[in-house]
N, CA, C and O of each residue as an XYZ file, in Angstrom:
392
protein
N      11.393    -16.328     23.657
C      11.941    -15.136     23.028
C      12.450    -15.495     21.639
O      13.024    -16.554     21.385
N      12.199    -14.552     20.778
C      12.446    -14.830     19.497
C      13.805    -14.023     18.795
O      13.567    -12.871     18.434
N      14.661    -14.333     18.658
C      16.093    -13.474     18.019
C      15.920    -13.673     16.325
O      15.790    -14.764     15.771
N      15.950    -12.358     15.655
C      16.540    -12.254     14.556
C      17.495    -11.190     13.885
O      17.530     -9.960     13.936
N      18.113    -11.965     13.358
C      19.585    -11.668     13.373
C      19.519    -11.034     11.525
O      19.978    -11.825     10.702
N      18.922     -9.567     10.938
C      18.906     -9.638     10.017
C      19.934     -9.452      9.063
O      20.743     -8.636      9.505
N      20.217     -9.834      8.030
C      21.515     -9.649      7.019
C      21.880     -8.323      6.580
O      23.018     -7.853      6.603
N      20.574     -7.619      6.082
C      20.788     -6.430      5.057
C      19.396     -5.685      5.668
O      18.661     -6.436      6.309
N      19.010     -4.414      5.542
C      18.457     -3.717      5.505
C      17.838     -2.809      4.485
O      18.677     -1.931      4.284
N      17.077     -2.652      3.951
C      17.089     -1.807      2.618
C      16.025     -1.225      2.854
O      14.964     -1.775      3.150
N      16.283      0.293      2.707
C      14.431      1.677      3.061
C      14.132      1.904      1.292
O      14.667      1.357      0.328
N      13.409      2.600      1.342
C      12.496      3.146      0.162
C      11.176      3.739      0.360
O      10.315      3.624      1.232
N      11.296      4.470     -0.818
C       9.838      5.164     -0.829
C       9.033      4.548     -1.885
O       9.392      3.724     -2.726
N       7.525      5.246     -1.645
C       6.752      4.842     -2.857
C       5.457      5.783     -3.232
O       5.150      6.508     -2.286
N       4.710      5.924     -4.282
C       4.210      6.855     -4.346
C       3.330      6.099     -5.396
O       3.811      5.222     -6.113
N       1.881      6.517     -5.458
C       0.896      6.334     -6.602
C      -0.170      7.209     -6.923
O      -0.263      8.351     -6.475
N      -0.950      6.691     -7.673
C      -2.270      7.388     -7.802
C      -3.373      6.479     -7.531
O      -3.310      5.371     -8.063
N      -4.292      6.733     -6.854
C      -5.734      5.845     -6.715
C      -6.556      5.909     -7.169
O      -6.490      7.122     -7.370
N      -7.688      5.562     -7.709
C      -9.188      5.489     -8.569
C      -9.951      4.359     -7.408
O      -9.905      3.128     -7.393
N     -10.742      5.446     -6.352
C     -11.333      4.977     -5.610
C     -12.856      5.266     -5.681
O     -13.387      6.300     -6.087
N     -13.117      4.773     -5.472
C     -14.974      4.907     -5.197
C     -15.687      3.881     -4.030
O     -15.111      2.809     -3.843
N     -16.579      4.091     -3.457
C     -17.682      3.597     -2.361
C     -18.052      2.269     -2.831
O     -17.920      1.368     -2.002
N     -18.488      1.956     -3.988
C     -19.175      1.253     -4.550
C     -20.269      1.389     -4.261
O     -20.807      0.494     -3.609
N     -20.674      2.027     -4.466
C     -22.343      2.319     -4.454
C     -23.066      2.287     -5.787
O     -22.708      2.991     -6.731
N     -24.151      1.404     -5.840
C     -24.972      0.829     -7.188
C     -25.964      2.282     -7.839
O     -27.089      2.000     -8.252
N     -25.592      3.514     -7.895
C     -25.975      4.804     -8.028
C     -25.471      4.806     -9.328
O     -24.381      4.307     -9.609
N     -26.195      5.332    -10.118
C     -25.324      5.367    -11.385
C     -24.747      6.835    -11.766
O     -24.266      7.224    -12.830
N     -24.955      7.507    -10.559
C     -24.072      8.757    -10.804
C     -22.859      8.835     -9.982
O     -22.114      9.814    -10.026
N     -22.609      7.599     -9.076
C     -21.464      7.959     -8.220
C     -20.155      7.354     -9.364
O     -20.180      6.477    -10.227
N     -19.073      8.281     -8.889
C     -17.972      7.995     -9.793
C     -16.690      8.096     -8.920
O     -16.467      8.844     -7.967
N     -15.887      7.126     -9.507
C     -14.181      6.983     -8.615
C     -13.495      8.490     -8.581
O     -13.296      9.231     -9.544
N     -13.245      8.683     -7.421
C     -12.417     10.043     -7.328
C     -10.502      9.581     -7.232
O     -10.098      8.702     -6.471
N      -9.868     10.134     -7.872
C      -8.802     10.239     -8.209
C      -7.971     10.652     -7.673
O      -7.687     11.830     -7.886
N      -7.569     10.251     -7.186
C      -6.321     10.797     -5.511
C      -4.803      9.997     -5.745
O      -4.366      9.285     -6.649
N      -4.363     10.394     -4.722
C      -2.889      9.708     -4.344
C      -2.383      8.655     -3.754
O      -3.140      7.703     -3.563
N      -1.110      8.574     -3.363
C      -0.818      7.908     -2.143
C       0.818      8.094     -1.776
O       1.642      8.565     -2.560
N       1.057      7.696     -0.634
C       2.484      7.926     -0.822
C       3.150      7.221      0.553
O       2.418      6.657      1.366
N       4.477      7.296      0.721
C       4.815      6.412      2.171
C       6.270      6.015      1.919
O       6.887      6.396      0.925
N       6.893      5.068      3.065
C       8.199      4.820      2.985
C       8.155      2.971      3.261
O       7.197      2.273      2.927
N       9.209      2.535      3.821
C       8.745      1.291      3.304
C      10.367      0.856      3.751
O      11.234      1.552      3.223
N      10.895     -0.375      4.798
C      11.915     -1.398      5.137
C      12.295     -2.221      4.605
O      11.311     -2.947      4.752
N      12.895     -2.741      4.100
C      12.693     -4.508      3.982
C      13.916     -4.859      4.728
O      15.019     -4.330      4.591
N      13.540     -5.970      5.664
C      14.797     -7.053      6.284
C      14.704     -8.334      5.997
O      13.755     -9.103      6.151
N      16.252     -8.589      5.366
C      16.378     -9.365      4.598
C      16.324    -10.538      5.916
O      16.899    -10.023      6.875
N      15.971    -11.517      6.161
C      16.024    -12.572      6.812
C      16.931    -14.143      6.548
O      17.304    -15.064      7.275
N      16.991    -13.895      5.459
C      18.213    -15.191      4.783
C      17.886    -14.475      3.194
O      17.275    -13.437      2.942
N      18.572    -15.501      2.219
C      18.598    -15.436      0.951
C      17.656    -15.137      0.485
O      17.597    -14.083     -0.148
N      16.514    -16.004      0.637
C      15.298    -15.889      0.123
C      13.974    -15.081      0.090
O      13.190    -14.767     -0.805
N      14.070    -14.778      2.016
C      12.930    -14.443      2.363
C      13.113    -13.143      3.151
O      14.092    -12.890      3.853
N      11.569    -11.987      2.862
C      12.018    -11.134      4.050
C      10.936    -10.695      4.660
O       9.854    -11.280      4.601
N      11.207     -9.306      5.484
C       9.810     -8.904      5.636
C       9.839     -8.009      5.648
O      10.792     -7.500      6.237
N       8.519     -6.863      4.816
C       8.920     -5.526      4.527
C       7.728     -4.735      5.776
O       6.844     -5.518      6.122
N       7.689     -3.973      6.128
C       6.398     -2.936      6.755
C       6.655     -2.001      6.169
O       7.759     -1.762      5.681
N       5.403     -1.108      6.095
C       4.954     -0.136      5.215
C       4.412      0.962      6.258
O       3.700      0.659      7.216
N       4.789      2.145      5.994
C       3.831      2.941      6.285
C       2.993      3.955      5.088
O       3.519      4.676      4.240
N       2.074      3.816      5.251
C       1.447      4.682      3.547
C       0.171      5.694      3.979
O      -0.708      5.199      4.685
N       0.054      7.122      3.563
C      -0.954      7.651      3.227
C      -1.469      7.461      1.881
O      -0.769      7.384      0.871
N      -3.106      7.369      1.944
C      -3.718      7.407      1.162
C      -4.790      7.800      1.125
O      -5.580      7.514      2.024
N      -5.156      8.607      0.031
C      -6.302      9.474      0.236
C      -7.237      8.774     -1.080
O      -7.000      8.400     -2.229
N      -8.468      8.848     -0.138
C      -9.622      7.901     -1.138
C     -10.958      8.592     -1.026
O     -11.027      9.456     -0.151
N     -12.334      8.301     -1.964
C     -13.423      8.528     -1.655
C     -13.783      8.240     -2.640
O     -13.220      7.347     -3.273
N     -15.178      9.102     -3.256
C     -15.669      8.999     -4.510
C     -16.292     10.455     -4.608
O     -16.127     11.209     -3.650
N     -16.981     10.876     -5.693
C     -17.511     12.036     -5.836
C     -18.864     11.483     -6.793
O     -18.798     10.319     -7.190
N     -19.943     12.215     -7.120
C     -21.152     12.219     -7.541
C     -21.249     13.254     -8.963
O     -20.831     14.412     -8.978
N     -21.771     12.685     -9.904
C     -21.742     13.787    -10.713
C     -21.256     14.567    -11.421
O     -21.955     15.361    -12.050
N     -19.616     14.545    -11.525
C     -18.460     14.603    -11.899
C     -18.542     16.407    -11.310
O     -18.073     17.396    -11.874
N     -19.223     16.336    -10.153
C     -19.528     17.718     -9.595
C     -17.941     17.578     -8.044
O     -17.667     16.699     -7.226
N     -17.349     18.909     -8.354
C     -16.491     18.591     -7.025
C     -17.184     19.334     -5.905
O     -16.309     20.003     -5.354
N     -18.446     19.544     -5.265
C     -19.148     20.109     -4.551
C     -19.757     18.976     -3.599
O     -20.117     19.230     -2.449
N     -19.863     17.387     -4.319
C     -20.496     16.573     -3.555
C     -19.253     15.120     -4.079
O     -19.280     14.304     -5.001
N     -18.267     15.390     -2.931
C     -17.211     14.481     -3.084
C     -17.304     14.065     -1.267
O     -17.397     14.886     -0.354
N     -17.246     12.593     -1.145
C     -16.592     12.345     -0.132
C     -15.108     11.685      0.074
O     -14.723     10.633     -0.436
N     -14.162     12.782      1.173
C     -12.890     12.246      1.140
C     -12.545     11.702      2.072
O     -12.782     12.154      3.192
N     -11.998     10.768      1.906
C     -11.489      9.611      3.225
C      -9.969      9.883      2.877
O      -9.501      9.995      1.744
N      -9.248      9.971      4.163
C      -7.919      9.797      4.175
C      -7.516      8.801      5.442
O      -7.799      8.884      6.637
N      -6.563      7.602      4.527
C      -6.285      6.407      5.228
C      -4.658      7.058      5.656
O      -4.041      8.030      5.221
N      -4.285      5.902      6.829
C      -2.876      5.971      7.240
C      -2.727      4.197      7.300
O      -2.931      3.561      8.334
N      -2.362      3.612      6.072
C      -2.518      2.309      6.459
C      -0.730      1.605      6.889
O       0.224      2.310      6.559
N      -0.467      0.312      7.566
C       0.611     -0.098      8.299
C       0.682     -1.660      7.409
O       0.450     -2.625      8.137
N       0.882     -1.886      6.401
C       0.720     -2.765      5.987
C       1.928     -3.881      6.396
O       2.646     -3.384      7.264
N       2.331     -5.171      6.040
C       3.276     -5.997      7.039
C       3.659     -7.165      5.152
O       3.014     -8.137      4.756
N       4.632     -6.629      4.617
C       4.309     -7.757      4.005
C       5.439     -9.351      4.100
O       6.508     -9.423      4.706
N       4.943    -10.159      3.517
C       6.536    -11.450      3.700
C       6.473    -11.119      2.067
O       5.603    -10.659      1.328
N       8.132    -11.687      1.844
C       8.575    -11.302      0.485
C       9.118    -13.251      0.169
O       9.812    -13.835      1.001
N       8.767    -13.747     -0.763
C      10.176    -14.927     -0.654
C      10.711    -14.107     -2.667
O      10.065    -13.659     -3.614
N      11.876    -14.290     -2.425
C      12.724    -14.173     -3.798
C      12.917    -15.490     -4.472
O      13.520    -16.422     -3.938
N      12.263    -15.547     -5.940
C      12.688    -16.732     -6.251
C      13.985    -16.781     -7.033
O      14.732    -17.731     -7.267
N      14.059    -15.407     -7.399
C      15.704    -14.771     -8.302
C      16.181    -13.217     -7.672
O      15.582    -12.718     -6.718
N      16.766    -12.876     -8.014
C      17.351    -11.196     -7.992
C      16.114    -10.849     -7.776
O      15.509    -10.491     -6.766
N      15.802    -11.017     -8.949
C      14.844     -9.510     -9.713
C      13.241     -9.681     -9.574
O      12.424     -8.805     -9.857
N      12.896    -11.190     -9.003
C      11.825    -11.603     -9.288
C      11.178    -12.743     -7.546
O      11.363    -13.869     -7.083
N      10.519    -11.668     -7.249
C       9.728    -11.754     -6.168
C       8.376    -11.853     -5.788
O       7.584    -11.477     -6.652
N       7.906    -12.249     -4.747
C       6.402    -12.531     -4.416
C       6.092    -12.474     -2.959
O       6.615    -13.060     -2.012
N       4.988    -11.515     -3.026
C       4.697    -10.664     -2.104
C       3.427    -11.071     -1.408
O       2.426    -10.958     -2.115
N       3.261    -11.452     -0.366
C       2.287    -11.537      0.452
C       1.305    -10.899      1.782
O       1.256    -11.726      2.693
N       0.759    -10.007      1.993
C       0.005     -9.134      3.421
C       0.061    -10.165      4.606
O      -0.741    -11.099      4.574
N       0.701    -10.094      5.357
C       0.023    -10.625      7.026
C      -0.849     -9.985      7.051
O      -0.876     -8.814      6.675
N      -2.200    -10.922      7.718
C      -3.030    -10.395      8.278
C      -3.256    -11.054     10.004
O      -4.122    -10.579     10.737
């Protein structure tokens, strides 16, 4: 069994914009322009180090033609996990578990 005993707690939100596309070698397909958005933990684990999880929507695809009639839209719900170590306050580095 594993105990952790965290120090601090800290929530937040976050929000962006995306420029997604398929990648498809078409020379008419083009990145469609969407969002994203979500909330977000971090537990502090000692001084240095923590670990944040994410929950985020994001909406992605691409469109053809700069026509909005032939767009495909994908909408993600991704759970991302990240480790944080702090090397100062202000100045951090961020890593995905996978």
């Amino acid at each position: 069994m594993i105990s952790v005993n965290a120090q601090e707690v800290k929530f937040g939100v976050k929000a962006g914009v995306n420029f997604a596309s398929l990648g498809a070698d078409a020379e008419d397909v083009k990145a469609r322009t969407s969002i994203h958005f979500g909330a977000m933990a971090e537990f502090m684990l000692s001084d240095k180090f923590s670990i944040q999880p994410e929950l985020v929507y994001s909406a992605q695809g691409t469109k053809f033609d700069d026509s909005d009639d032939l767009v495909t839209k994908l909408d993600y719900l991704n759970l991302p996990i990240l480790a944080k170590y702090y090397f100062s306050v202000t100045f951090s580095v961020e890593a995905a578990l996978k």
